[in-house]
Backbone bond lengths (Angstrom), bond angles and torsions (degrees), N, CA, C in turn:
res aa  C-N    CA-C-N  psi(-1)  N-CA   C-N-CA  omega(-1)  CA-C   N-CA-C  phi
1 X - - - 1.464 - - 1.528 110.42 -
2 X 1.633 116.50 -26.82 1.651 110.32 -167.38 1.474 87.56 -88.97
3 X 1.513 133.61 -30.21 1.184 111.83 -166.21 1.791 114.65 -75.58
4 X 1.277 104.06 -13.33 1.438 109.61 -166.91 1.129 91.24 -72.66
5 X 1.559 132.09 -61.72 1.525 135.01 -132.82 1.971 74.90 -86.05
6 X 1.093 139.77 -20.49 1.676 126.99 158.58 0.661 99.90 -34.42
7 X 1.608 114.34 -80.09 1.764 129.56 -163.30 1.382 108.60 -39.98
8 X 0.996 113.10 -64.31 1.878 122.22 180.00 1.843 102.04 -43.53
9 X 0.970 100.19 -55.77 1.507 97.18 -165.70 2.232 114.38 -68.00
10 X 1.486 103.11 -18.92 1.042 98.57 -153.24 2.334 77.61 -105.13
11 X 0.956 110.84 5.87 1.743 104.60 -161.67 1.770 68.09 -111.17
12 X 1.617 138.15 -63.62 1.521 110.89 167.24 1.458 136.83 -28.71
13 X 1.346 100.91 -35.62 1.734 101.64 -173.49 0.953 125.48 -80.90
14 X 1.668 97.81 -31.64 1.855 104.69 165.42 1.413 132.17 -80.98
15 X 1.311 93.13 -16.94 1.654 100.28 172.34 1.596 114.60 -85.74
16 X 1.313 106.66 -27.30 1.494 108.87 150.47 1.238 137.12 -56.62
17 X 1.397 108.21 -30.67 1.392 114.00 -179.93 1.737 110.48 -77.83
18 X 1.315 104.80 -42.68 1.289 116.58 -169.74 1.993 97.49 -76.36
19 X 1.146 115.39 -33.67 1.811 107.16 179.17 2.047 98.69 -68.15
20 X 0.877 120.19 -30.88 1.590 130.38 -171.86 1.542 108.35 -70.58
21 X 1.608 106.39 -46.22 1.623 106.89 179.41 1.423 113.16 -65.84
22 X 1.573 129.47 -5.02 1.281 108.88 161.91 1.671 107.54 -106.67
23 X 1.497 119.10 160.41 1.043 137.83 165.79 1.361 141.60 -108.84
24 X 1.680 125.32 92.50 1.452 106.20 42.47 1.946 87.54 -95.38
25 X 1.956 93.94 176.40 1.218 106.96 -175.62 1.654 122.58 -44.09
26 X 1.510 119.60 122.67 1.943 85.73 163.61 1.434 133.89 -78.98
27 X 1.337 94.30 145.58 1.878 108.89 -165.04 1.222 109.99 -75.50
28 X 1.595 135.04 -1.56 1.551 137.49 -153.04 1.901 115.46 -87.55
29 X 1.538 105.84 4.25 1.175 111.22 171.22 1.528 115.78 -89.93
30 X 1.328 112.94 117.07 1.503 107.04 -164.81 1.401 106.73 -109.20
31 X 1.548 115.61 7.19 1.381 108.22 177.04 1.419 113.97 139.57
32 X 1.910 125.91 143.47 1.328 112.09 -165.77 1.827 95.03 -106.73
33 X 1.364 115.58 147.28 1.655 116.24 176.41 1.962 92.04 -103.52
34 X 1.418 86.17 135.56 1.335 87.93 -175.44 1.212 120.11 -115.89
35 X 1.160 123.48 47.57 1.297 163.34 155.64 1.768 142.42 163.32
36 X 1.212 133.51 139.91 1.659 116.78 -169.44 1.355 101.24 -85.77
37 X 0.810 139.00 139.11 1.685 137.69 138.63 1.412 114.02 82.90
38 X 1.594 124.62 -6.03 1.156 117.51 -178.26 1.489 136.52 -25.05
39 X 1.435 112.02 149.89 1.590 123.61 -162.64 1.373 115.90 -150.28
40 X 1.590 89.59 71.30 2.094 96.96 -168.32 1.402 107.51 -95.50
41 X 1.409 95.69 161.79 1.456 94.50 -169.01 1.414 110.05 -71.19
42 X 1.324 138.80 2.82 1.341 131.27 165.52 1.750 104.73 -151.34
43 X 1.474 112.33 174.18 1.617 106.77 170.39 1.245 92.70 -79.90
44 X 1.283 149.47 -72.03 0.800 154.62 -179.40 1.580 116.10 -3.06
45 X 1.200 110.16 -49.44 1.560 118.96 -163.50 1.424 111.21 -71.65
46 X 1.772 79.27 -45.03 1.932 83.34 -171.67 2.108 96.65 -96.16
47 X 1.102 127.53 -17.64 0.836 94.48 156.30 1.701 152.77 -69.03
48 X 1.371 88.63 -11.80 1.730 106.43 169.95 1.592 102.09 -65.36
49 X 1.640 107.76 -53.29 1.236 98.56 -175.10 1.581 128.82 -56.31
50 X 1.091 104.08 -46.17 1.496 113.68 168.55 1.593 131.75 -44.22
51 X 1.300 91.68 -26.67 2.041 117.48 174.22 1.454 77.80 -63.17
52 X 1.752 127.36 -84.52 1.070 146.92 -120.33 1.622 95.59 -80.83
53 X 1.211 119.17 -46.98 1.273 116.15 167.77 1.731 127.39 -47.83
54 X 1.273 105.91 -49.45 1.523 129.41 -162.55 1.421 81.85 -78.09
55 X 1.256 140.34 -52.69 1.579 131.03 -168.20 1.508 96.88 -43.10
56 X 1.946 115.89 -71.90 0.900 129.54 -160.26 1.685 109.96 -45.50
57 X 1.451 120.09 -58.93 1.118 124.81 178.88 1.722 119.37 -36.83
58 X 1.269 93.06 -49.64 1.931 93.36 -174.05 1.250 91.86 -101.89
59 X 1.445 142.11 28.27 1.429 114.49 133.89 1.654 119.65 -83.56
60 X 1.392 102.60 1.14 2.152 108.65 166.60 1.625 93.04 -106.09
61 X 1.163 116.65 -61.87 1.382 98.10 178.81 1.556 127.10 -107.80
62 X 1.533 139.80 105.00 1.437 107.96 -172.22 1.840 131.69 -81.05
63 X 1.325 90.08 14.22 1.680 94.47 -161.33 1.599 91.80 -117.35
64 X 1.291 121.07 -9.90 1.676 122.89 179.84 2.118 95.12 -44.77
65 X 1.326 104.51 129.49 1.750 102.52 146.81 1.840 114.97 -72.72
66 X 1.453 83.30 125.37 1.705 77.99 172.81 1.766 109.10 -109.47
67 X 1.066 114.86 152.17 1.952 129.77 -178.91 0.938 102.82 -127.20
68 X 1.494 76.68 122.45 2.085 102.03 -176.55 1.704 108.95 -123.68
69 X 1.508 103.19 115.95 1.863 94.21 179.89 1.651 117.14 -61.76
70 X 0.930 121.24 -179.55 0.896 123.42 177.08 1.658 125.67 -152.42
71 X 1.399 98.64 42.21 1.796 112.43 154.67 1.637 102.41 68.84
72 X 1.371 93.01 -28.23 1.971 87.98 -168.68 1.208 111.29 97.55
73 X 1.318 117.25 30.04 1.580 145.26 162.21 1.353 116.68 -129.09
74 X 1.750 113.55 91.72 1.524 119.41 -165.12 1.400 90.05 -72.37
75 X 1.347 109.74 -64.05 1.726 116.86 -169.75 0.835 90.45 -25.68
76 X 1.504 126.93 -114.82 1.928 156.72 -165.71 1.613 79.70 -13.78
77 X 1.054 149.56 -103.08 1.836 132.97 -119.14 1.644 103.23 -98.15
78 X 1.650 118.97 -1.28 1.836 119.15 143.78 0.964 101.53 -63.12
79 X 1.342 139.24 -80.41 1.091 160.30 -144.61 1.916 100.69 -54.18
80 X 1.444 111.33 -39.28 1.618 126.00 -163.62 1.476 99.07 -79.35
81 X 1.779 106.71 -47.94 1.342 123.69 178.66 1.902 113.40 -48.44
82 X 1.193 102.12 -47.02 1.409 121.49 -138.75 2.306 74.24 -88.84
83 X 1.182 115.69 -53.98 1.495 109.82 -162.45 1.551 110.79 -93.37
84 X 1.329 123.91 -23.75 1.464 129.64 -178.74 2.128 114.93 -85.50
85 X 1.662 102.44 -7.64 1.358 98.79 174.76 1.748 116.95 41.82
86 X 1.190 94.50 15.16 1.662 106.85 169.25 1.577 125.70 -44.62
87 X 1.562 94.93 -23.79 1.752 93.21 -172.48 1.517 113.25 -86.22
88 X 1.079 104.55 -40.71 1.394 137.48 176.40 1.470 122.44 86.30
89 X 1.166 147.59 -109.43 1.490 131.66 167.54 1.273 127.28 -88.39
90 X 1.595 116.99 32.16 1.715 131.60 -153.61 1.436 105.78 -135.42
91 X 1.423 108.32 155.60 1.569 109.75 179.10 1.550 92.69 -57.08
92 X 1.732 104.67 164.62 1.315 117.27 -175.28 1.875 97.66 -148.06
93 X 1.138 124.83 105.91 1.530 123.82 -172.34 1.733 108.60 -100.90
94 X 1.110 99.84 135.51 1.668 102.73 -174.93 2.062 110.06 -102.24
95 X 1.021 91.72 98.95 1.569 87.91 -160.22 1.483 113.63 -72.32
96 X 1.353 132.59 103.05 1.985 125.07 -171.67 1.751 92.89 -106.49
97 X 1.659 119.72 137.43 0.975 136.49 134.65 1.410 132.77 -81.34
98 X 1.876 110.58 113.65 1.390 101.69 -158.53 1.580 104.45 -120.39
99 X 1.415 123.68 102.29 1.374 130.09 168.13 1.487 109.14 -101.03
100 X 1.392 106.40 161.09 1.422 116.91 174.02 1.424 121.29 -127.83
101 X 1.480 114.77 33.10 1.504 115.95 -160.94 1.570 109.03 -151.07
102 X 0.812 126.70 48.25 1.861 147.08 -165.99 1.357 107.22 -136.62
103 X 1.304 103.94 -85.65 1.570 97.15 -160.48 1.366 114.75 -97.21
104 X 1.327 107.06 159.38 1.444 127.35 -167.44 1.382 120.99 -12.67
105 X 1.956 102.65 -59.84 1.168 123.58 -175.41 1.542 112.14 -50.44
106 X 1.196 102.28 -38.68 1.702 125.76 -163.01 1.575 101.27 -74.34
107 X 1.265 119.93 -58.57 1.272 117.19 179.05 1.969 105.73 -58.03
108 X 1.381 123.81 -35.63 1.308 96.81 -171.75 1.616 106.62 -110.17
109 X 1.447 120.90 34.04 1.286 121.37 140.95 1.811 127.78 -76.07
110 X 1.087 115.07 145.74 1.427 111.84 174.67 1.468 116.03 -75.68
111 X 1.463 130.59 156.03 1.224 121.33 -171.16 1.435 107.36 -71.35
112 X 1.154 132.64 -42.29 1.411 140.91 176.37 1.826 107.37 -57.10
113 X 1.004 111.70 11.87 1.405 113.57 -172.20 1.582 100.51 -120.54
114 X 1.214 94.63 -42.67 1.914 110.11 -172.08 1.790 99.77 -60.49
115 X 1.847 110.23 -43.73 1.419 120.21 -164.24 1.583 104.55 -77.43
116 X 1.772 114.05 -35.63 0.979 96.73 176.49 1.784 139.46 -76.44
117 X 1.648 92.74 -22.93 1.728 88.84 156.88 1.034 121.37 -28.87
118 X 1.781 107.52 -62.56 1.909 115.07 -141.41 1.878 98.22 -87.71
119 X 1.282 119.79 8.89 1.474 125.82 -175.15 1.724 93.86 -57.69
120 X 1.006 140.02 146.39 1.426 146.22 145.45 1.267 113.67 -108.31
121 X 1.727 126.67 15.11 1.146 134.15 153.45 1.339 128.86 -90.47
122 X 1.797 118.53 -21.91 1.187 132.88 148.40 1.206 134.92 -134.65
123 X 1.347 110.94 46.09 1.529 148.36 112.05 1.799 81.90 89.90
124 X 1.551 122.26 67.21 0.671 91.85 161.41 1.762 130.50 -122.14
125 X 1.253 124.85 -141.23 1.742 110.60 -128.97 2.217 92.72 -79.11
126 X 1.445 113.78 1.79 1.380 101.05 -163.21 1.535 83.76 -105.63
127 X 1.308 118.59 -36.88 1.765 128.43 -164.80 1.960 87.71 -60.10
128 X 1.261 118.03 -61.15 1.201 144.73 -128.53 1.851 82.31 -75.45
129 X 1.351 113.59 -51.00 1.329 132.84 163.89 1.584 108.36 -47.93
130 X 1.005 121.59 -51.76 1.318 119.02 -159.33 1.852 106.24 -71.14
131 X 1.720 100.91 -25.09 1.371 103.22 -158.77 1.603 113.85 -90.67
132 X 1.412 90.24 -28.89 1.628 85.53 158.76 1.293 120.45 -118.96
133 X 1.437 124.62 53.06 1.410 147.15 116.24 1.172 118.71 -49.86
134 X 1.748 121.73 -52.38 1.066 141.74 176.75 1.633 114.71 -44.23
135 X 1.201 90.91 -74.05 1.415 114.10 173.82 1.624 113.54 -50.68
136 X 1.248 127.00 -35.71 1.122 130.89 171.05 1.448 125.49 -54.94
137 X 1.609 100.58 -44.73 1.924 121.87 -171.86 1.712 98.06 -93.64
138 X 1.218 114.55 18.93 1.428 122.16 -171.59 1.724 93.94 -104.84
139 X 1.379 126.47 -19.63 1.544 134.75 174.88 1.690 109.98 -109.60
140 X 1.445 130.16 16.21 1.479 121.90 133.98 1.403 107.62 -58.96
141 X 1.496 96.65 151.04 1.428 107.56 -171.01 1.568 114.12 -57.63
142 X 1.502 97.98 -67.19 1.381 132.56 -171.78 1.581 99.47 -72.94
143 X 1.592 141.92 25.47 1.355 128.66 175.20 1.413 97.57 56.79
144 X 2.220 92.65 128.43 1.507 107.26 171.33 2.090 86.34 -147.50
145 X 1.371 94.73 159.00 1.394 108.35 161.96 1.550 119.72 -150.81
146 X 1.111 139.85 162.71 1.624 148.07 157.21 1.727 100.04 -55.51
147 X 1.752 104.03 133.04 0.993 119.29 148.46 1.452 131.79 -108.78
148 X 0.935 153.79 93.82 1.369 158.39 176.64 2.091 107.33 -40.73
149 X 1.642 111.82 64.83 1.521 94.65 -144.13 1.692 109.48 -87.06
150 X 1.816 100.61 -2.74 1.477 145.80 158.72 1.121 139.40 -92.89
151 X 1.557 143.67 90.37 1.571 115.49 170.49 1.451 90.19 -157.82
152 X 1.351 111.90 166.22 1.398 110.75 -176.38 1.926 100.56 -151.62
153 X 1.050 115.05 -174.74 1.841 121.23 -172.56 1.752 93.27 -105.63
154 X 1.522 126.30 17.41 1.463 96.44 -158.88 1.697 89.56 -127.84
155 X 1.958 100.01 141.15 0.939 139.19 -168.57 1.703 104.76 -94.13
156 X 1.216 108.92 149.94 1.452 110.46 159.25 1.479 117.51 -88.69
157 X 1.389 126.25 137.97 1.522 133.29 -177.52 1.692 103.27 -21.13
158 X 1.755 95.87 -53.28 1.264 90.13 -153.61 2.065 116.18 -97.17
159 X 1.320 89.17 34.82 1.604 107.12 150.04 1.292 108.92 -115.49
160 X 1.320 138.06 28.57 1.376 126.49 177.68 1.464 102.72 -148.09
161 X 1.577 119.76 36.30 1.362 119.35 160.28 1.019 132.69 -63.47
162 X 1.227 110.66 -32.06 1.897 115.96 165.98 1.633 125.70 -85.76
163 X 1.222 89.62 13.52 1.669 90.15 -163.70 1.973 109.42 -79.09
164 X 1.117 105.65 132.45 1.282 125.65 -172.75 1.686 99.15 -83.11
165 X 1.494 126.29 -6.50 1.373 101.22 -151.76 1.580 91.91 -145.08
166 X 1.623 126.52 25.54 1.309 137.05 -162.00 1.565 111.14 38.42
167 X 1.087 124.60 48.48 1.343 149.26 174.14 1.292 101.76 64.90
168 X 1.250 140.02 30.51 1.770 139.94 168.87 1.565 113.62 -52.47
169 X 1.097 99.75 -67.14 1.728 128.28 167.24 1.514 110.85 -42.10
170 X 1.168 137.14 -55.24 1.292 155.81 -157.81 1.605 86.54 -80.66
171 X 1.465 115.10 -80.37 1.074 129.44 -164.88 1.737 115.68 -39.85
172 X 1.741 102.72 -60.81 1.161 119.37 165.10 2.158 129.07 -36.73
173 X 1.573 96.04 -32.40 1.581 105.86 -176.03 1.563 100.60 -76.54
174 X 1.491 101.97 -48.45 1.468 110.09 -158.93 1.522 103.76 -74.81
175 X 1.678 134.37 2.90 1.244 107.46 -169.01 1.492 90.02 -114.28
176 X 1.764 107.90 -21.28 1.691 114.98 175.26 1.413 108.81 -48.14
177 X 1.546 105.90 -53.78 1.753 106.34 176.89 1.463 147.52 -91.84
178 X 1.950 88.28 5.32 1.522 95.35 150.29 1.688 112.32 -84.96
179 X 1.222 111.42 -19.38 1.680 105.12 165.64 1.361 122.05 -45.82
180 X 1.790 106.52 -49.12 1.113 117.93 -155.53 1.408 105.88 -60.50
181 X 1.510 99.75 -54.12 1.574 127.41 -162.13 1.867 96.54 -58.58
182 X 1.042 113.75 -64.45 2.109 123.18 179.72 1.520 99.36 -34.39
183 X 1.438 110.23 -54.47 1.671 121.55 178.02 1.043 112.99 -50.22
184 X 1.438 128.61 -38.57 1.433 126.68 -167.46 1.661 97.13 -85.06
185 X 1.060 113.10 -69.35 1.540 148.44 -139.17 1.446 107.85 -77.75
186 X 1.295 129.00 -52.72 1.624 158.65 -138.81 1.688 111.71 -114.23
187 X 1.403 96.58 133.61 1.439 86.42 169.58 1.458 102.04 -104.51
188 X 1.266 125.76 42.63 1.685 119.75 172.82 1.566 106.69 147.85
189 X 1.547 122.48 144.43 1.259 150.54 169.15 1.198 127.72 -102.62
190 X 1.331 134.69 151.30 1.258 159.14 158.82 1.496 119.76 -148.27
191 X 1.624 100.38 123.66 1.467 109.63 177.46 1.214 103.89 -102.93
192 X 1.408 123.37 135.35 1.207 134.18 153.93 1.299 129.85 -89.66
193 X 1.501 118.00 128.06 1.485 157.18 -2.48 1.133 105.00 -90.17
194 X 1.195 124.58 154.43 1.580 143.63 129.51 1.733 107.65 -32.18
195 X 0.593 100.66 -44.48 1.903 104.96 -167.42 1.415 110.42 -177.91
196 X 1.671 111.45 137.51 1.267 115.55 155.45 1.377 119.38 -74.91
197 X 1.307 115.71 -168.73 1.663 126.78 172.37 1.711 98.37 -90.96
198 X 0.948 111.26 -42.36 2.363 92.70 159.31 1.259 105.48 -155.26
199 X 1.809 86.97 147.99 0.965 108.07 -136.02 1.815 101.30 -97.16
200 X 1.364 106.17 179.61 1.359 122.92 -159.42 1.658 136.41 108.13
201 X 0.802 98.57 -19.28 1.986 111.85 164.47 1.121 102.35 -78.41
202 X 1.424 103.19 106.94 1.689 130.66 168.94 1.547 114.28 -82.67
203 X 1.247 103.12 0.21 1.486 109.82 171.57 1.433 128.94 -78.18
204 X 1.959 90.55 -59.52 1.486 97.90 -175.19 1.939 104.90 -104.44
205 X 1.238 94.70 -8.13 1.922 89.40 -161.76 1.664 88.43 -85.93
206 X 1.418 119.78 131.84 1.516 117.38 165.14 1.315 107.69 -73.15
207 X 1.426 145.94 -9.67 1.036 146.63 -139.82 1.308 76.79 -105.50
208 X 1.112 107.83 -91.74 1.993 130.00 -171.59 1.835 85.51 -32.89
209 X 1.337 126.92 -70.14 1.218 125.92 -148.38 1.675 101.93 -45.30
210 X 1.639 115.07 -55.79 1.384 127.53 179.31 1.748 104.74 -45.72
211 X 1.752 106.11 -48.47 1.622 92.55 -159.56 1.996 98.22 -81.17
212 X 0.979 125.36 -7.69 1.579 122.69 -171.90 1.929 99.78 -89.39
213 X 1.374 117.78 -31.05 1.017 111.17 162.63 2.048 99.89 118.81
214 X 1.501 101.62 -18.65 1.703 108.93 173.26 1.986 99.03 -54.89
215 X 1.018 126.64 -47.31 1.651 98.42 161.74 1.699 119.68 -106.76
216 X 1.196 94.33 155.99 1.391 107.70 160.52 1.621 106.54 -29.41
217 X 2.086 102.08 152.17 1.650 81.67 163.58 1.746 102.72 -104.16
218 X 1.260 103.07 5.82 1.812 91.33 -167.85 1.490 78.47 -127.37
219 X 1.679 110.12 174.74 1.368 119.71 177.19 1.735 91.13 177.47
220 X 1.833 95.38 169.98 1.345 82.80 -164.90 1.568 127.54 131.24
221 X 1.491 112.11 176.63 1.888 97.37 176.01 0.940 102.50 -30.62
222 X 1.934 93.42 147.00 1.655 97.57 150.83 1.483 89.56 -127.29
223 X 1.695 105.32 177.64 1.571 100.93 153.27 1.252 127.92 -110.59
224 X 1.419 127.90 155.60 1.391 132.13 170.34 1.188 121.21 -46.37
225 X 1.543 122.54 -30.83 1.179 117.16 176.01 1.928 127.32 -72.93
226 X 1.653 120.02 100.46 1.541 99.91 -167.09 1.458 135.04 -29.05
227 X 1.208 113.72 132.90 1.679 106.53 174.73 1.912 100.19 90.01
228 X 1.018 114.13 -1.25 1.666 97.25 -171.59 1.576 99.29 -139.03
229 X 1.655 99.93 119.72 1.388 120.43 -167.49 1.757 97.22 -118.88
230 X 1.342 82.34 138.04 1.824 98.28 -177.96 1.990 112.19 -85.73
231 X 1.255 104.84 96.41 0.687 110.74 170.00 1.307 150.53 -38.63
232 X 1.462 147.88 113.44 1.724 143.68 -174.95 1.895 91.83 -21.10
233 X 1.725 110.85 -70.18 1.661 121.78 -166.08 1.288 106.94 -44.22
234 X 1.245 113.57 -54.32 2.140 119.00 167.60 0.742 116.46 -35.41
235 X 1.211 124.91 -46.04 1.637 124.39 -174.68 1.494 118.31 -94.73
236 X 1.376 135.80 6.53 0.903 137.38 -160.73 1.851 87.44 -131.79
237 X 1.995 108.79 -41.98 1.806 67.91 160.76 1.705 122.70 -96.90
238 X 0.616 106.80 10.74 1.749 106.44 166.59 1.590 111.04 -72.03
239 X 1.653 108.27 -27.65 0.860 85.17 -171.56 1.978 109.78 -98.07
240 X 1.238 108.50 1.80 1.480 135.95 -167.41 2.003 85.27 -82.44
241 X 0.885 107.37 -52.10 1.870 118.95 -166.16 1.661 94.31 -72.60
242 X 1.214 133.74 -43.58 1.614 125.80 -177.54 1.518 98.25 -74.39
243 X 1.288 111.95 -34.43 1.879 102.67 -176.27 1.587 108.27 -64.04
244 X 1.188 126.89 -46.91 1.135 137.46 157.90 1.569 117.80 -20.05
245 X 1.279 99.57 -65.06 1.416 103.57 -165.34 1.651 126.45 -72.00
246 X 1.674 94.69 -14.48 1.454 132.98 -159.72 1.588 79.47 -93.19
247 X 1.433 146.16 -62.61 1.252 139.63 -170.02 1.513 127.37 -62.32
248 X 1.588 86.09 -38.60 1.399 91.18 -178.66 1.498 126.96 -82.28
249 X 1.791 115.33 14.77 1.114 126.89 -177.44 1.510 89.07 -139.20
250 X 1.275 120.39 61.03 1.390 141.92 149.60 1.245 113.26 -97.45
């Protein structure tokens, strides 16, 4: 454990050093996770560590976001976040991996059952969870939110016994309304994988998932104004027109 929170501290300093050697600094470090998936033998244990770590970290940097998993117990490490002031005056990210195709329970739910939890349109019991999670990591001192730093479109066989459409349909609802729900709820996503080793699983491959049509192909800003979505091209010339302006005052 002391050598890790080293590691952590000494993979900050260099990445600090190296964001500093250009001018001005680059901003593209969004934060170190200081561990994936952990499985300690108590909260306790690793939550001490995590104090002890997180100290160390923002005594090189104090404004770094730090990501902390959280076992698959949102309550217990909001709840740790929100009363132990562990982060201290710095973003604080709560990292949840969310599959639906492992355990027992999971395999003998129906997929239409799994999608309708995570709906935040009819509020149900995982959305409903998620939202005052939100609201919860909204009273760390230093700002905290949910990251989604896991999730994928893929079902186990045996939620897709009724499926009329080799789970396309199924697949397709449930990844629309984990969008929805991250959008509402989340300060950030990650789907897992990019790609398998072969291809065709519209579940787990983002690649396949994008070209079969189970995700969206764009995602992303929107605008406040109803009906008007900020386009990939918008942003690419806004961002074409600031480069411009940036050269020509060379």
């Amino acid at each position: 454990m002391q050598h890790t929170t080293h590691i952590l501290s000494t993979l900050l300093s260099r990445l600090n050093q190296f964001l500093h050697s250009h001018s001005p600094p680059l901003p593209n470090l969004i934060g170190i996770e200081l561990i994936n998936e952990p499985d300690p033998p108590s909260d306790t244990s690793l939550q001490t560590w995590y104090a002890t770590s997180i100290q160390k970290l923002r005594s090189i940097d104090y404004t770094i976001p730090i990501y902390i998993g959280e076992c698959w117990r949102l309550d217990a490490y909001s709840d740790w976040l929100v009363q132990s002031h562990a982060g201290g005056d710095a973003l604080m990210v709560l990292d949840h991996h969310l599959y639906r195709c492992f355990t027992s329970s999971d395999i003998n739910t129906p997929a239409a059952d799994h999608t309708r939890a995570l709906d935040p349109e009819t509020k149900g019991h995982t959305a409903d969870h998620f939202t005052s999670l939100s609201e919860k990591l909204g009273l760390v001192p230093g700002g905290s939110g949910i990251v989604v730093g896991e999730w994928s479109g893929a079902f186990n066989p045996g939620s897709l016994r009724t499926s009329s459409s080799g789970g396309w349909e199924e697949t397709k609802q449930f990844i629309d309304t984990q969008i929805r729900l991250y959008d509402k709820t989340c300060a950030g996503f990650f789907f897992w994988t990019f790609k398998k080793q072969h291809p065709g699983d519209f579940g787990w491959s983002l690649r396949d998932a994008v070209g079969s049509g189970t995700f969206p192909d764009r995602i992303g800003l929107r605008s406040t104004i109803p009906g008007r979505v900020i386009e990939p091209d918008d942003i690419a010339r806004a961002k074409s027109a600031i480069m411009k302006v940036a050269c020509g005052k060379i």
